[in-house]
C-alpha positions as CSV (number, residue, x, y, z in Angstrom):
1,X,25.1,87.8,109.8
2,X,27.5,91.0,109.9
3,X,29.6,91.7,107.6
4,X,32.9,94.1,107.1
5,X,35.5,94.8,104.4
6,X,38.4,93.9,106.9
7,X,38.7,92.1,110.4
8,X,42.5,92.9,111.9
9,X,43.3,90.5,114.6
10,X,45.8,91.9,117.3
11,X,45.7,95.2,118.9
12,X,49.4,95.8,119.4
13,X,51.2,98.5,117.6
14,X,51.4,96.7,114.4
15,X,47.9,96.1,114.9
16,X,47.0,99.7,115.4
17,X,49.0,101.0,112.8
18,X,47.8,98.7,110.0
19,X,43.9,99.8,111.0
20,X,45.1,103.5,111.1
21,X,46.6,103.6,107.8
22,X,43.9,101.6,106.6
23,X,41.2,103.4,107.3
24,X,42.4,106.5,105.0
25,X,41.4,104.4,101.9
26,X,39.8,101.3,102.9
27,X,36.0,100.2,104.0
28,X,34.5,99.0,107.1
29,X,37.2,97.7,109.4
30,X,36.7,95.5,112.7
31,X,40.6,95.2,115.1
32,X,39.7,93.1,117.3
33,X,41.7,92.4,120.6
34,X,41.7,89.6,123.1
35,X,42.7,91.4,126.2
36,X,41.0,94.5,127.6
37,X,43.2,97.2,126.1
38,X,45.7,97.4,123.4
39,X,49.8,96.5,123.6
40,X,49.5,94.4,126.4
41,X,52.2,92.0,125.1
42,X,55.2,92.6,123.3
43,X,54.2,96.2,122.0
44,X,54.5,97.3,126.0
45,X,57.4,94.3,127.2
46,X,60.2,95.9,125.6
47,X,63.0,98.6,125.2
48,X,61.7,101.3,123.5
49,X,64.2,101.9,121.3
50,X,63.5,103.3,117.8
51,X,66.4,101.2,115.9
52,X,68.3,102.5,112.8
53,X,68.9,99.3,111.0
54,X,72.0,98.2,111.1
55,X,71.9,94.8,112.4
56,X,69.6,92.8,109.4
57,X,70.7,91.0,106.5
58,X,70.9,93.5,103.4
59,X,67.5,92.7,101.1
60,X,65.9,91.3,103.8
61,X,62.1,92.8,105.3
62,X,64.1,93.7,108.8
63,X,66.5,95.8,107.0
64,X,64.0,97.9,104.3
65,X,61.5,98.2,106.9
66,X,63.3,99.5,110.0
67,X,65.2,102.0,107.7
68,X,61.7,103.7,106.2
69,X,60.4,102.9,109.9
70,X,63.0,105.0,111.9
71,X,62.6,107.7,109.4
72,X,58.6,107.7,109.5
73,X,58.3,107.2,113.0
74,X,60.6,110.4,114.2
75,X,58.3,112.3,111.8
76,X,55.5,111.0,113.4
77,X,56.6,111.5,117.1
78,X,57.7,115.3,116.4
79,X,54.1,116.0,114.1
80,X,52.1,114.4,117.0
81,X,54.2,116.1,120.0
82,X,55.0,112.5,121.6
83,X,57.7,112.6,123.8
84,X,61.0,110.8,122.7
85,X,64.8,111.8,122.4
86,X,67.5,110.8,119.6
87,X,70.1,110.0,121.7
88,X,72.3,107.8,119.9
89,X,73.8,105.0,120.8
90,X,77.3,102.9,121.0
91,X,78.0,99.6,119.8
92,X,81.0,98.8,121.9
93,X,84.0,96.5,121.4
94,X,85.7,95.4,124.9
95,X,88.7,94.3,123.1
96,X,91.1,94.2,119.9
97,X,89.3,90.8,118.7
98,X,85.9,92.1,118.6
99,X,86.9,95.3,116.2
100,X,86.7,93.4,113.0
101,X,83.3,92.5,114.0
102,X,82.2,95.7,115.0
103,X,83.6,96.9,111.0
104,X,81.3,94.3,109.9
105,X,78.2,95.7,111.0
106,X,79.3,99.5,110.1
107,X,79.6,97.8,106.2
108,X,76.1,95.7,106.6
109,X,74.4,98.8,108.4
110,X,75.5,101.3,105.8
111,X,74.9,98.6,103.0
112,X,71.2,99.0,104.6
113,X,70.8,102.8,104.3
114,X,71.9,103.7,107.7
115,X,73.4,107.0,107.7
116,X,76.3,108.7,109.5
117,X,77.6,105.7,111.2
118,X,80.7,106.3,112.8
119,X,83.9,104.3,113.8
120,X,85.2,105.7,117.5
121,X,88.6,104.9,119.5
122,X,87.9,104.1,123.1
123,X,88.9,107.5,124.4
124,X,86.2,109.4,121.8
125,X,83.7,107.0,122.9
126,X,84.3,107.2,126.8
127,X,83.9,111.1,126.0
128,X,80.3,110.8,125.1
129,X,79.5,108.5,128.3
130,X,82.4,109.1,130.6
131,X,81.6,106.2,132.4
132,X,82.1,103.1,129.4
133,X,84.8,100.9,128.8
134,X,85.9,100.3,125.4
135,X,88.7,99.5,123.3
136,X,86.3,101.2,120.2
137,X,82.9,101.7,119.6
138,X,80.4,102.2,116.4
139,X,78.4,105.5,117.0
140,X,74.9,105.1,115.6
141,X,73.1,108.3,115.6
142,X,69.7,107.5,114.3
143,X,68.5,105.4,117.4
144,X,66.5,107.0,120.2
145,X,63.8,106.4,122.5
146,X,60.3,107.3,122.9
147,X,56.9,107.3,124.7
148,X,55.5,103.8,122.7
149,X,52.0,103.9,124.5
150,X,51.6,107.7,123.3
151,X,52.4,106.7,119.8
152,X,49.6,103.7,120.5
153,X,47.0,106.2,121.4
154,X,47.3,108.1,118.9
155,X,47.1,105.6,116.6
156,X,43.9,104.0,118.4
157,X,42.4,108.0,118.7
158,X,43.0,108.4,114.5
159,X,41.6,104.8,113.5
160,X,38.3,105.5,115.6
161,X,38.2,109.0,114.2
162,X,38.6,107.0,110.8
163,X,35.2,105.0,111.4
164,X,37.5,101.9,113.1
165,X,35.4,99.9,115.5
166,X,37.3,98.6,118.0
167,X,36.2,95.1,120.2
168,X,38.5,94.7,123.2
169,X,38.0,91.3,125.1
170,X,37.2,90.0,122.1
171,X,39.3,86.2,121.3
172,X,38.8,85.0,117.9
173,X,38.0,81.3,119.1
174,X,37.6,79.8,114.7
175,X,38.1,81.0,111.2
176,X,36.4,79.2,108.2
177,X,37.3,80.0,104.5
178,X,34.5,81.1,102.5
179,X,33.5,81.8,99.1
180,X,34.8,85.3,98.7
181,X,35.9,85.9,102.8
182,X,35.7,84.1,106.2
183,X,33.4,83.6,108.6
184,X,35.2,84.1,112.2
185,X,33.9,83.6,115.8
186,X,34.8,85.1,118.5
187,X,34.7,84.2,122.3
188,X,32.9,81.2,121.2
189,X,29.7,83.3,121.0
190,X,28.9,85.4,118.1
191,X,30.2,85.3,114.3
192,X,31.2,87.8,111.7
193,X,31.9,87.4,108.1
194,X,34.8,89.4,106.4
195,X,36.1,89.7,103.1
196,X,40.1,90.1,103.9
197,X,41.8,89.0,108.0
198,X,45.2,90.8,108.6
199,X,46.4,88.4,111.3
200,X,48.7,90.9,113.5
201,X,48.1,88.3,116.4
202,X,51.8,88.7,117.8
203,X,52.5,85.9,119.9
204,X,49.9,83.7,118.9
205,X,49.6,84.6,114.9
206,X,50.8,81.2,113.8
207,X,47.7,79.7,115.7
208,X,45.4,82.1,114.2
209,X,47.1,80.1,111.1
210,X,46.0,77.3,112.2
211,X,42.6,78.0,112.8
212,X,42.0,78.8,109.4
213,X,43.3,75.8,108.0
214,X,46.9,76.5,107.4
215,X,49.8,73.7,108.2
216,X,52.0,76.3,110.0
217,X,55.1,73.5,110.1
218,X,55.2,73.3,106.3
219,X,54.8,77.0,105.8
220,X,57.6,78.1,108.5
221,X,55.4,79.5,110.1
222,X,55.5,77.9,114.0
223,X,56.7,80.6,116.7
224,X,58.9,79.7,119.1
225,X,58.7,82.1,122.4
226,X,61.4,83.6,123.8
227,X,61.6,85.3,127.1
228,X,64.0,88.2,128.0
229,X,64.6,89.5,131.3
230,X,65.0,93.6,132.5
231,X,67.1,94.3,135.4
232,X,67.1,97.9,137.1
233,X,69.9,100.4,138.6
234,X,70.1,103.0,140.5
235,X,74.2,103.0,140.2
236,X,73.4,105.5,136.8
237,X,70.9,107.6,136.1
238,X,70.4,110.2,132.7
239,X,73.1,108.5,130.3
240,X,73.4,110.4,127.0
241,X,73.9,107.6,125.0
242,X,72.3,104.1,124.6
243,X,74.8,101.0,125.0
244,X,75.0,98.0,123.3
245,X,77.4,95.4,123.2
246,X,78.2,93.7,119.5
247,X,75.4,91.0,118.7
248,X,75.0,88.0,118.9
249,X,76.4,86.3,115.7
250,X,73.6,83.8,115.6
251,X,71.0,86.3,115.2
252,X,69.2,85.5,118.3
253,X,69.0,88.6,120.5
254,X,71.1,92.2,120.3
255,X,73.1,91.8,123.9
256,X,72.4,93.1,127.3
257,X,72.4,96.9,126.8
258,X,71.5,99.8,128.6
259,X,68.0,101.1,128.8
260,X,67.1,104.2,129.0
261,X,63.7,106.1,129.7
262,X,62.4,109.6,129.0
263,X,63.0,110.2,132.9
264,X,66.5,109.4,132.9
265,X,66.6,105.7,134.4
266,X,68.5,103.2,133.4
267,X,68.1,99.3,133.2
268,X,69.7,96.5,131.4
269,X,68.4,93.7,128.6
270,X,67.2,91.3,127.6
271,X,68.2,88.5,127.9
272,X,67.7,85.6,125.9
273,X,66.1,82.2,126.4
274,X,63.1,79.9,124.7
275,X,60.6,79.1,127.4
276,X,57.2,77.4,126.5
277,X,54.7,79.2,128.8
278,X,53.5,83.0,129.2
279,X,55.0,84.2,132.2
280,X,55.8,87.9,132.8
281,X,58.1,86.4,136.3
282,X,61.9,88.2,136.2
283,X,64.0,85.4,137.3
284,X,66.4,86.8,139.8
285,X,68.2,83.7,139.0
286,X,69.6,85.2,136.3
287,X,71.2,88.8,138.1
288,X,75.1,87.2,137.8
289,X,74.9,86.6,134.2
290,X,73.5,90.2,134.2
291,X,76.3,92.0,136.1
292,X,78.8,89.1,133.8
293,X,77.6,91.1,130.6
294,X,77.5,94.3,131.6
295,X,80.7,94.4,133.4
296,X,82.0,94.5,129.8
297,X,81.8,97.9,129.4
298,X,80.6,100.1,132.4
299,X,81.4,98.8,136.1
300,X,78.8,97.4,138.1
301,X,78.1,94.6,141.1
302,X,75.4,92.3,142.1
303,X,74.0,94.8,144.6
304,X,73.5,97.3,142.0
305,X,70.4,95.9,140.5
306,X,67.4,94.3,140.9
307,X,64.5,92.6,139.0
308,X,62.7,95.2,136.5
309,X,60.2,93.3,133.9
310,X,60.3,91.1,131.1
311,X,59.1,90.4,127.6
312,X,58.7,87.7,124.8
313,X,59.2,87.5,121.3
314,X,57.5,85.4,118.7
315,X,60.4,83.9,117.2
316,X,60.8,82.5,113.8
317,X,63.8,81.3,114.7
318,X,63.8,78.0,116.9
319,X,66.7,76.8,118.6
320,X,69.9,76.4,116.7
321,X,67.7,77.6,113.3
322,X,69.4,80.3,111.3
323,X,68.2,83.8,111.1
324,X,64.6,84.5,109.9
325,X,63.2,87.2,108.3
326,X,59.8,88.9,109.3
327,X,56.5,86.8,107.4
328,X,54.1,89.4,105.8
329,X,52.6,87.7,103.0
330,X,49.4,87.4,101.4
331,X,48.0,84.0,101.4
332,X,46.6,83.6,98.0
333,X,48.8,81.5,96.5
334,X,48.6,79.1,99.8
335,X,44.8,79.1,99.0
336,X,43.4,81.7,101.4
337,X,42.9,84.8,99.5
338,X,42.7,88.2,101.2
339,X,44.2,86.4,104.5
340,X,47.2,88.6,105.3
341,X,49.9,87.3,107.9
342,X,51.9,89.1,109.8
343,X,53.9,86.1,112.0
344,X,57.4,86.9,113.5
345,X,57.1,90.0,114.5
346,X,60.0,90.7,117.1
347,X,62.3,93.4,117.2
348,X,62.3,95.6,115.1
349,X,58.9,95.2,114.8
350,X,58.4,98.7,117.0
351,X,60.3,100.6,115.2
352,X,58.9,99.5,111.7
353,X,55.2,99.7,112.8
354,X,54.1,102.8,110.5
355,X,56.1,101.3,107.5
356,X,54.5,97.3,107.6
357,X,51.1,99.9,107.8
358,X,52.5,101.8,104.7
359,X,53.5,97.5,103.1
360,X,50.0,96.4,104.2
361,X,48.4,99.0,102.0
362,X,50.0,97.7,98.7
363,X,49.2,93.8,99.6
């Protein structure tokens, strides 16, 4: 039977990262990827935003990661060329009430390492996007936007330059424990043995869990999926900032902001709800609580947008849970040694891709 040093399961860009950074130091690796081609999941269903940090609990794997992530992936997009612009963006308080929160978050994000943050009136913030309503607004310079399938293959071109092998429509169907490593099948046709998995499975990494042996409900480990809608506009085009409302308290999503691409258009998202199937649908059904939200701080009506595309995130977090924290553990001490799990892995999980690589290396 084959045999290699390391079997990563899950080409999004955690995925890719991990087996790029890997494959500097490390022996024979095998990412294998269910679908035909990498991100097709939440690595390509999402914003695009390159977040500074200022949203996660102080101490926690959210807040140390996307810190060292924002800071290694702008020096990654500007040594690799890829396209992507540090706009900026604006936390925005509609009224007098929300202010305190919006002093909060300045405190936790600077608490985090988050530099420059700045506290606005309404006016100063209305002169960067002339178009906002706001009674004040927290400027957060470090966010931007970029090109995430560039920065995917480039990571794909520098792991197969590495000596990665790559197999693409390629399901890991079992995994059995064995002495010293695991014996894994895939598509329910051929086996390979490995001496360490790095489970970067995304939506379904509590189920590779599973397959290995692991009770996933007594580790914390059981995703809950949660879908968030896109809706597009044609009403503004080539916004200078990025727009977010203040978040939700609960932890669950970040508030229907704008979106903004490299070619200038804008959309708004996501949303927030659990669903229990994979289904990349928009519901329309959902365009008034769309125009509700945004109305909060730029003008907009019904007729101005229109069904764009959706995501969904492996949540932690089930309905009504508290905030949870990213899961990257080794499993030794659960009795799986060399099985590494990445579970959880929503936003900020883009941003933080190259430092989890950077975290995987140490584990």
């Amino acid at each position: 039977m084959d045999k290699v040093d390391t079997v990563i399961i899950g080409a999004g860009i955690i995925g890719l990262a991990a087996a790029e950074r890997l494959s500097r130091s490390e022996g024979d690796i095998l990412l294998v990827e269910k679908e035909p081609d990498f991100g097709r999941h939440c690595s390509s269903r999402n914003s695009e935003v390159i977040h500074s940090g200022i949203y996660y609990q102080p101490g926690s794997l959210k807040a140390g990661l996307c810190v060292e992530g924002n800071r290694a992936l702008y020096s990654f997009l500007k040594e690799h060329g890829i396209k992507h612009k540090r706009c900026g963006k604006l936390v925005v308080a509609a009224d007098e009430e929300e202010v305190p929160a919006l002093h909060a978050l300045k405190e936790k994000g600077e608490r985090n390492g988050v530099e420059e943050l700045l506290l606005l009136r309404g006016s100063e913030a209305a002169g960067m996007v002339p178009s906002l309503k706001a009674h004040a607004a927290l400027f957060v310079p470090s966010t931007g936007i970029f090109d995430s399938h560039a920065v995917m293959r480039e990571l794909e071109r520098s792991a197969r330059e590495n000596g990665v092998l790559f197999a693409y429509d390629t399901e890991v169907t079992a995994v059995h424990p064995l002495p010293g490593g695991y014996r894994l099948s895939f598509n329910d046709e051929f086996e390979m043995e490995s001496v360490r998995i790095i489970n970067c499975a995304g939506l379904w990494s509590d189920r590779i869990c599973e397959m290995a042996g692991m009770d996933v409900d007594t580790a914390g480990y059981r995703l809950h999926w949660n879908k968030g809608d896109y809706f597009k506009t044609a009403r503004y085009r080539n916004f200078e900032r990025l727009i977010y409302p203040l978040p939700d308290p609960k932890g669950i999503h970040l508030g229907i902001h704008t979106v903004s691409n490299l070619q200038g258009e804008v959309s708004f998202g996501p949303n927030s709800y659990y669903v229990s199937e994979l289904d990349y649908k928009t519901d329309d059904s959902q365009r008034l609580s769309f125009v509700t939200a945004v109305r909060r701080y730029l003008d907009i009506d019904e007729g101005d947008v229109w069904p764009d595309m959706c995501g969904i995130r492996p949540k932690l977090q089930g309905p009504g849970d508290p905030e949870r924290d990213f899961v990257i553990r080794e499993e030794s001490e659960r009795g799986f040694p060399g099985f590494i799990n990445l579970v959880g892995i929503e936003s900020p999980g883009l941003t933080c891709c190259l430092s989890i690589a950077n975290l995987l290396v140490h584990l």
